[in-house]
Each structure stands twice: as C-alpha cells, then as structure tokens.
C-alpha positions as CSV (number, residue, x, y, z in Angstrom):
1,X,21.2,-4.0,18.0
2,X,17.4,-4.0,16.9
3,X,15.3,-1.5,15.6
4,X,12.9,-0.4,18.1
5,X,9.5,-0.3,16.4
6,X,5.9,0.9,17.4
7,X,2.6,0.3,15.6
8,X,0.2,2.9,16.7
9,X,-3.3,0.9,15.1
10,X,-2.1,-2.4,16.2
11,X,-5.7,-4.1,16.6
12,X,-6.9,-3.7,13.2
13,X,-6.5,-5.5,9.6
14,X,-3.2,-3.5,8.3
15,X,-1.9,-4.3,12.2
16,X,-2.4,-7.5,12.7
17,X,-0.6,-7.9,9.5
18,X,2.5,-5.7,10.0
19,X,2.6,-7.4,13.8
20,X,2.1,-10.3,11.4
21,X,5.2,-9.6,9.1
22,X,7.8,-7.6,12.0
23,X,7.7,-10.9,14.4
24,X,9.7,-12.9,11.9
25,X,12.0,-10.1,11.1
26,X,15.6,-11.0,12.4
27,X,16.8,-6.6,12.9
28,X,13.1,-5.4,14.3
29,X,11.8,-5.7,18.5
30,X,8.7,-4.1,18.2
31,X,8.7,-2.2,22.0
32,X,5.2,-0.5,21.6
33,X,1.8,-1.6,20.6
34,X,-1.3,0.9,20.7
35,X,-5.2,0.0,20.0
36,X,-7.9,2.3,19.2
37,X,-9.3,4.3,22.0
38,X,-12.4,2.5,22.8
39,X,-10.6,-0.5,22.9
40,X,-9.6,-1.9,26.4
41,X,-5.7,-2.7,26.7
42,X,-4.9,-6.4,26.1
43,X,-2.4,-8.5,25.1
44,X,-1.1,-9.3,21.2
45,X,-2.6,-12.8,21.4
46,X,-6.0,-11.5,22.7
47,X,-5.9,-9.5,19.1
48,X,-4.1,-12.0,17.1
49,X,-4.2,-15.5,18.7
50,X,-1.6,-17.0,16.2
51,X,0.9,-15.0,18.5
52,X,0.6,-16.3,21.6
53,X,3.9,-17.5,22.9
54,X,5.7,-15.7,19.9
55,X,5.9,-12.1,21.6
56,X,4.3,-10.6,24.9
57,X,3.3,-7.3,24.0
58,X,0.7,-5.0,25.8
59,X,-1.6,-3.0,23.8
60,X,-2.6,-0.3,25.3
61,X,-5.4,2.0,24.0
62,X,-3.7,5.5,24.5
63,X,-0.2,6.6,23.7
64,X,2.4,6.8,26.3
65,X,4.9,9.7,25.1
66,X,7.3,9.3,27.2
67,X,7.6,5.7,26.6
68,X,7.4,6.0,22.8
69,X,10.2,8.8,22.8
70,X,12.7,6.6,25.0
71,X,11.9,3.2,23.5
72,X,11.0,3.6,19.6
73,X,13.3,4.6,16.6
74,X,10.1,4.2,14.3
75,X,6.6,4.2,14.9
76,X,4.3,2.8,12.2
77,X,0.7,4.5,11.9
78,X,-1.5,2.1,10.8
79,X,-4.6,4.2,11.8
80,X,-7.6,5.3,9.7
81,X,-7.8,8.1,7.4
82,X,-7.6,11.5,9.2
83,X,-6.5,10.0,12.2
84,X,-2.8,9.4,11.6
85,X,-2.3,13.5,10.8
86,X,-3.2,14.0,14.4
87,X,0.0,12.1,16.0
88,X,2.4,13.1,13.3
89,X,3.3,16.4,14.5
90,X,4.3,14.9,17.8
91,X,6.0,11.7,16.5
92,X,8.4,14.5,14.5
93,X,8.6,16.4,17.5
94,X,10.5,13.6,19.3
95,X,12.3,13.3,16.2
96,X,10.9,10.0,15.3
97,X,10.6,8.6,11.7
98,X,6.8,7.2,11.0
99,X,5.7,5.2,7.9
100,X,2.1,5.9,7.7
101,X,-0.4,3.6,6.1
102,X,-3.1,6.1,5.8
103,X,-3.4,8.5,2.7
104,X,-2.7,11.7,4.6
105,X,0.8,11.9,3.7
106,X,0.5,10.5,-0.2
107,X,-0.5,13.3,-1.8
108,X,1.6,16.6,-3.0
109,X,-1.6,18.5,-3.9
110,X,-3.0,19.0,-0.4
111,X,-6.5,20.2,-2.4
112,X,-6.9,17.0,-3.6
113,X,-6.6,15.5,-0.1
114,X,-9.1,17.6,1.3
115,X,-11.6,17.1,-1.6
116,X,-11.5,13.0,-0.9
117,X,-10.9,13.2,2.7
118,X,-11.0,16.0,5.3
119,X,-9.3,19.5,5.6
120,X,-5.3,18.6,7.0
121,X,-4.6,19.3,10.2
122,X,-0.8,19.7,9.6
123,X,0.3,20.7,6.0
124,X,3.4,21.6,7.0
125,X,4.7,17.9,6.6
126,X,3.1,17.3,3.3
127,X,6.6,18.7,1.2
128,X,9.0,16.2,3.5
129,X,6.6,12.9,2.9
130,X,7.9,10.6,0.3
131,X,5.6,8.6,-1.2
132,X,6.6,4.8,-0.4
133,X,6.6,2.9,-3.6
134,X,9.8,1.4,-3.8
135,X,10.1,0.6,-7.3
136,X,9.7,4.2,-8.5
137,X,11.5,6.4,-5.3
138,X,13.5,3.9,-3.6
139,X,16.4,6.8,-3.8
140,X,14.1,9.2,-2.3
141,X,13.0,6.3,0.6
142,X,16.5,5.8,1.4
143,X,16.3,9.1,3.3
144,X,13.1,9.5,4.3
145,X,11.8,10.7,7.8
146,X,8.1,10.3,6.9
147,X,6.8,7.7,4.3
148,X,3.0,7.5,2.8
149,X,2.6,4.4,2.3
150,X,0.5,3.9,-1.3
151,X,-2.6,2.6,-1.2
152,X,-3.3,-1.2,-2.6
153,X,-5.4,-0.1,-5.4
154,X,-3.0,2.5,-6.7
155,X,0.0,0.2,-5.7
156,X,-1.4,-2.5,-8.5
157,X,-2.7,-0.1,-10.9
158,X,0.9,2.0,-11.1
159,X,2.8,-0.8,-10.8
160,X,1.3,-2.2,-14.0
161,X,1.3,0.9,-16.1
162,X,4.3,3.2,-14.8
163,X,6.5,1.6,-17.6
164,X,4.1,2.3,-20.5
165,X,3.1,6.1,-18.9
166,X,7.0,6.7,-18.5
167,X,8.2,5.9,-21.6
168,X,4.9,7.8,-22.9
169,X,3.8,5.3,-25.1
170,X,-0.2,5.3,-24.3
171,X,-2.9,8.3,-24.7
172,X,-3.7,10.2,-21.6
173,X,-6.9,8.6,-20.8
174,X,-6.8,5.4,-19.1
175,X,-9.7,2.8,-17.7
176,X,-8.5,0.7,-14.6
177,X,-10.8,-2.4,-13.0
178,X,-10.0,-3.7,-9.9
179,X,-11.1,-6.5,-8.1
180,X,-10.6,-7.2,-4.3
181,X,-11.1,-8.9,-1.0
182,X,-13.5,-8.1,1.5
183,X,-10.5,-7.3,4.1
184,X,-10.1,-4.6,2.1
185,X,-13.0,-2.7,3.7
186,X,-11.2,-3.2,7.0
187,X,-12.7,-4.9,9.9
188,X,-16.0,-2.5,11.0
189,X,-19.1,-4.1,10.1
190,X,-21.0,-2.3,7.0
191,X,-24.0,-3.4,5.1
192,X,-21.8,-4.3,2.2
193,X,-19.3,-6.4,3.7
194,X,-21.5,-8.3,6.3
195,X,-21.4,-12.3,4.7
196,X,-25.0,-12.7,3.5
197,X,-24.0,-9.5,1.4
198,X,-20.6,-10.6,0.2
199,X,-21.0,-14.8,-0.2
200,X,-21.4,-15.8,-4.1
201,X,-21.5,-12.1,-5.1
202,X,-19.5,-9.5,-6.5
203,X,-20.2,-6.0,-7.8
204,X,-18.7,-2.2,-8.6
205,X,-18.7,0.1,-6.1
206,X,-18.1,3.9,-5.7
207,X,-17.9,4.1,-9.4
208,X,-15.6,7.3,-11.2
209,X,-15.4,8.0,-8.0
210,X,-13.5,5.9,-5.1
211,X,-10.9,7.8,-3.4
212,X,-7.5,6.2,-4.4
213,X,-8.4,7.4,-8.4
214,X,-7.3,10.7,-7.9
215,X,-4.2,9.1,-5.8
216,X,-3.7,6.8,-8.8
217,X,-4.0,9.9,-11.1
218,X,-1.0,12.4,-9.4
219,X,1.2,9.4,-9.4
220,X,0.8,8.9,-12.9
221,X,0.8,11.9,-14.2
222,X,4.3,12.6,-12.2
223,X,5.7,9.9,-13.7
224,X,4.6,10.5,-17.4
225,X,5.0,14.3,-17.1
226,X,1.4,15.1,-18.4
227,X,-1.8,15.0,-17.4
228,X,-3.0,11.6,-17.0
229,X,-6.8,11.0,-16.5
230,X,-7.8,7.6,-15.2
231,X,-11.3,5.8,-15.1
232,X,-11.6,3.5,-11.9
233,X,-13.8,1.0,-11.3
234,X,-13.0,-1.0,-8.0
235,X,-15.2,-4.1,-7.3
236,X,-15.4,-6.3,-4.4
237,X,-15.5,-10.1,-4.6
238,X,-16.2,-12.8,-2.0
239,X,-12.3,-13.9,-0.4
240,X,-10.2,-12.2,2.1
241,X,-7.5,-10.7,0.4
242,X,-5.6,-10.4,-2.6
243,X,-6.4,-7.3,-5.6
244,X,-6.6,-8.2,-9.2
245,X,-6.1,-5.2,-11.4
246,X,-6.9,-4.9,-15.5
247,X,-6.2,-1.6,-16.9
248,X,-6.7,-0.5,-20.3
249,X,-4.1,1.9,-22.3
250,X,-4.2,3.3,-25.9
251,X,-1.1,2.6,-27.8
252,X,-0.2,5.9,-29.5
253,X,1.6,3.7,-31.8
254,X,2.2,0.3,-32.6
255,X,3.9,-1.5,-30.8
256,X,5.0,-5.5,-31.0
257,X,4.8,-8.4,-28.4
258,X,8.3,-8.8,-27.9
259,X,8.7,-4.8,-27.5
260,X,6.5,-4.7,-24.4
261,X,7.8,-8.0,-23.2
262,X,11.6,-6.3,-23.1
263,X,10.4,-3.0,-21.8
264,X,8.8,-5.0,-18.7
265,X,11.7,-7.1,-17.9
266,X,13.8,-4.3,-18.3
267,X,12.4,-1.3,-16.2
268,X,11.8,-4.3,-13.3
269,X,15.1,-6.5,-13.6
270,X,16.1,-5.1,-10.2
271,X,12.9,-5.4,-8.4
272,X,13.0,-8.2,-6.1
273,X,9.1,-8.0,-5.8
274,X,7.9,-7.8,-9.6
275,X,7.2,-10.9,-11.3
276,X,6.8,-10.7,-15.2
277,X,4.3,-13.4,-16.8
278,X,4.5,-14.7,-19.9
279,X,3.3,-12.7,-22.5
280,X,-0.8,-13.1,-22.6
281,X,-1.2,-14.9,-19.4
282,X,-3.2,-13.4,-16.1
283,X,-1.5,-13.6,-12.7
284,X,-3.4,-14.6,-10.1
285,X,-4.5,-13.4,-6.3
286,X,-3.9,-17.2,-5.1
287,X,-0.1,-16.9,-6.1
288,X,0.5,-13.5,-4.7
289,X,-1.6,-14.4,-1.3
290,X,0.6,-13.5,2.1
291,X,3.4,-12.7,-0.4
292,X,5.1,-9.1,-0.9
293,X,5.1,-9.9,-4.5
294,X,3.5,-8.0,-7.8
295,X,2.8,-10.0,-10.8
296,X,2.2,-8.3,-13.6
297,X,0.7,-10.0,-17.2
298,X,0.0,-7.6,-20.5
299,X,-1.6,-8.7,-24.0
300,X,-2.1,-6.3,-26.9
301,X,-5.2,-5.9,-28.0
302,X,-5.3,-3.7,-31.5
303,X,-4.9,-0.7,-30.6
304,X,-4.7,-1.4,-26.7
305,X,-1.9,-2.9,-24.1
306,X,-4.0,-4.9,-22.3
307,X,-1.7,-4.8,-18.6
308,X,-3.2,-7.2,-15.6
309,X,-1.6,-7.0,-11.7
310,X,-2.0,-9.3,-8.9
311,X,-0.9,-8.1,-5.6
312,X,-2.0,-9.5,-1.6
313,X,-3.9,-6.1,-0.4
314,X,-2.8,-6.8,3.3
315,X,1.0,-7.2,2.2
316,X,2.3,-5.0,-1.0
317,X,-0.9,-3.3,-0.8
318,X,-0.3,-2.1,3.0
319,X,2.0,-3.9,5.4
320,X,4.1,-5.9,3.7
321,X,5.0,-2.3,1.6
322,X,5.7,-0.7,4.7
323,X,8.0,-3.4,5.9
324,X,9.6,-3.1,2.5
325,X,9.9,0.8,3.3
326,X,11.6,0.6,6.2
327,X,14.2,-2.0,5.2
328,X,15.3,0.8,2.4
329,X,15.0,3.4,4.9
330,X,17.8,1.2,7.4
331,X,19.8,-0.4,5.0
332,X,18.3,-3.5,5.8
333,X,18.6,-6.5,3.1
334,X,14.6,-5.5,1.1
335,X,13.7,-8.6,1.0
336,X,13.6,-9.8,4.8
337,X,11.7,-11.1,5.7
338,X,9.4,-12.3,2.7
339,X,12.3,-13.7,0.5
C-alpha cells in the first residue's frame, strides 16, 4: 500500500520540485494538492507542464479537511514563512505527520524565531519538531511527527563544518560565503531577482544579517556544545539553482592533510548523500544540480581549514531533503528515489 501524501504550497518553487521528486517515487500517491489562495484551482500540468499525462491532480486553492483527514498519512507544507504555523495545529489535530519546509518549526529558541520572522502563533509544537537533517538526527527523524525541514543555506554551511565544530577542533568564530541561484528567492517578482537585475551580475546581499545565520548558529552551537558565532555572507549569482558554500574556521591547533581527509570520510562513511572531494579540490553546483547530493572539498590554509559545499538548493536544500525525511520517517530505502 502507498503512502498517501499532500503538499499544501503545491504551485510554487519548493512544490513543483517535491511534486517533482514524489511522482517517480515507487511507495508515495500523492492524493492532495493545494495552491495559494489567490490562485484559481487548476490542474498539476497547468502549474508544472512536464506533468501532464504523468498524474491528474487538482489543485485546489483552499484546504478541504475532511478530505485531507480521510485521504492523507502526511501532508508536506511547502508554504511561506509564517504561513505554515497556521495549518499545523489542525494537521496534528487529525493526527497527521507534516514535514514543513518553512523555518517555523527549525528553531528550539522560539525568541530567535520571532526576532527574524514573526511572533509564533503555536509554540506549543516547537519542543516535538525535529529538525530534519538527516546526517546529524536521523535517530531522532525516525520518530518524528513534525519535521523542520533546514534551510539550503544552513543545510550547506553545517554540513561542511559539523565534523570540525564536533570534534571541537576550530575557534568559536566562524565566516561563511555563500553563493546561490536566483530560484532561491522563490518565484514573486522583486527588483533584485527580475533578469535585467540578475543577468551577468552577482553581489552580497542582507549582509551579517540574512535570516538562516542565526539558524546556522543554534545548529552549530548544539552540535559543538559552545557558543558558536558565525559571520554570513549570502550572495546571489545569475543560474537557477544550486548553492556553493566557503566557510572559513580557525584551527585551534595543527592539524595535517591527511587528519582532515580521515575525519571527513569517517564521520560521513554512512551517508549516502555526502560526497568527499579530494583533498584541495572545489565541488561544484553543475555536479550536484537536480541531485540530493552534498559535496564537500576542504584545504588548509595556515592556520585555517578552508571547507567548500555544493548542494542543488531546490533538492537537499528543500525538497529533495524532505523526501529524504520522510523515507527515514517510514522505513523507506533513503535513497529512493534519487539513487
């Protein structure tokens, strides 16, 4: 038997890709498809045309209850910021499990949240949330009713550094420059992603203080056990999608090529989505594009690991994650259906 699936946020970037990804899955009928609200109800290939005659599936643009509670197991929110909080109470209510793509279930310090975003509408779920980054709380996944799903900054940035802040072997302070695609922005129009704007450009944005550094911060300071402060400094280049990721640590000591080439290999042997490059060389976005897959490259630099990650922002950055999440949360095999 299938798992039932709904995507509430069907129509935009993070949707189409998820609809994208769940189609080709061989253990997933998605049942329920839900635009925004000022969006008339359509069919999938009206909103992604690469569907049509792959799966008939109206999108409506409000929620049927009823429906959702009789024909979904798990509903997927891929919905804006602020918006998913207001249909989580209701999806738990029916005793639904929901992997939400926004960040208002990622953080444990619920002040943070509401410094970045907007005052939380329903707190009360923030202590059952796991945060859905398989390759440090697959465990705690495994179990999970309610998943926030990282976001694809902080998924490249802690995926390169979580072995050297675990194993404590950098300062506290750490600089992090990231480079992505326009579809990262989403799909409303804004002076800065309009094409005359973007074409043969690129430049820093929201500088010190973009919302997923304080995101990338908790994380890291979990995981290390200290206080970790972290300089970021997103930047948006002209292609669709893909993240590339350069963060700079402080060895406290020093430490030897082939050192950091075993502690990488080692603390991701298991992880089917973490590729290790050779030692000194970059990955890139081309190789990780419409892939769930996280390469990683390092170089020592004096006194400084040097750590670079590619990642597709659409797919380990968002969709392809949440996929991911619910294969762990099902017992499904983790790598259907990218592998």
């Amino acid at each position: 038997m299938n798992l039932k699936v709904g995507i509430f946020g069907i129509s935009g970037s993070a949707g189409e890709k998820l609809t994208e990804i769940l189609v080709s899955h061989p253990s997933v009928e998605i049942t329920a498809g839900y635009a925004a609200p000022d969006e008339d109800s359509k069919n999938i290939d009206k909103i992604i045309p690469r569907l049509k005659d792959v799966i008939n599936l109206e999108c409506k643009n409000k929620v049927d209850w009823e429906y959702v509670e009789k024909n979904c197991d798990l509903v997927f929110l891929a919905l804006p910021h602020s918006v998913s909080m207001e249909y989580v109470p209701q999806l738990r209510s029916i005793r639904k499990k929901v992997i939400d793509l926004s960040a208002d279930f990622r953080f444990k310090d619920i002040e943070i949240y509401e410094k970045y975003y907007k005052k939380h509408s329903c707190p009360q779920f923030i202590k059952e949330a796991v945060y859905g980054l398989p390759e440090l709380y697959r465990e705690e996944i495994k179990n999970a009713s309610l998943i926030g799903n990282p976001g694809c900054y902080p998924t490249s940035v802690v995926l390169a550094t979580a072995p050297l802040v675990k194993n404590g072997i950098v300062e506290e302070e750490i600089i992090a420059s990231s480079v992505s695609g326009v579809t990262g922005a989403g799909k409303k129009p804004s002076e800065s992603n309009i094409f005359i704007k973007c074409n043969e450009n690129i430049k820093a944005y929201k500088i010190g203080e973009h919302r997923h550094q304080p995101e990338i911060e908790e994380i890291l300071s979990n995981e290390g056990k200290r206080k970790h402060k972290v300089l970021f400094v997103p930047h948006l280049a002209p292609y669709d999608q893909g993240i590339l990721s350069t963060v700079y640590l402080k060895a406290k000591k020093e430490i030897k090529k082939n050192e950091i080439v075993e502690l990488y290999n080692e603390f991701y042997k298991n992880e089917p989505f973490v590729r290790i490059m050779e030692y000194g060389i970059s990955p890139s976005v081309k190789d990780v594009r419409d892939t769930n897959f996280c390469d990683i490259g390092f170089k020592i630099v004096d006194d400084y690991i040097v750590v670079m990650s590619a990642i597709d922002n659409l797919v380990k950055g968002a969709s392809g994650q949440a996929v991911q999440n619910m294969n762990i949360m099902y017992g499904f095999n983790e790598t259907i259906p990218f592998i």
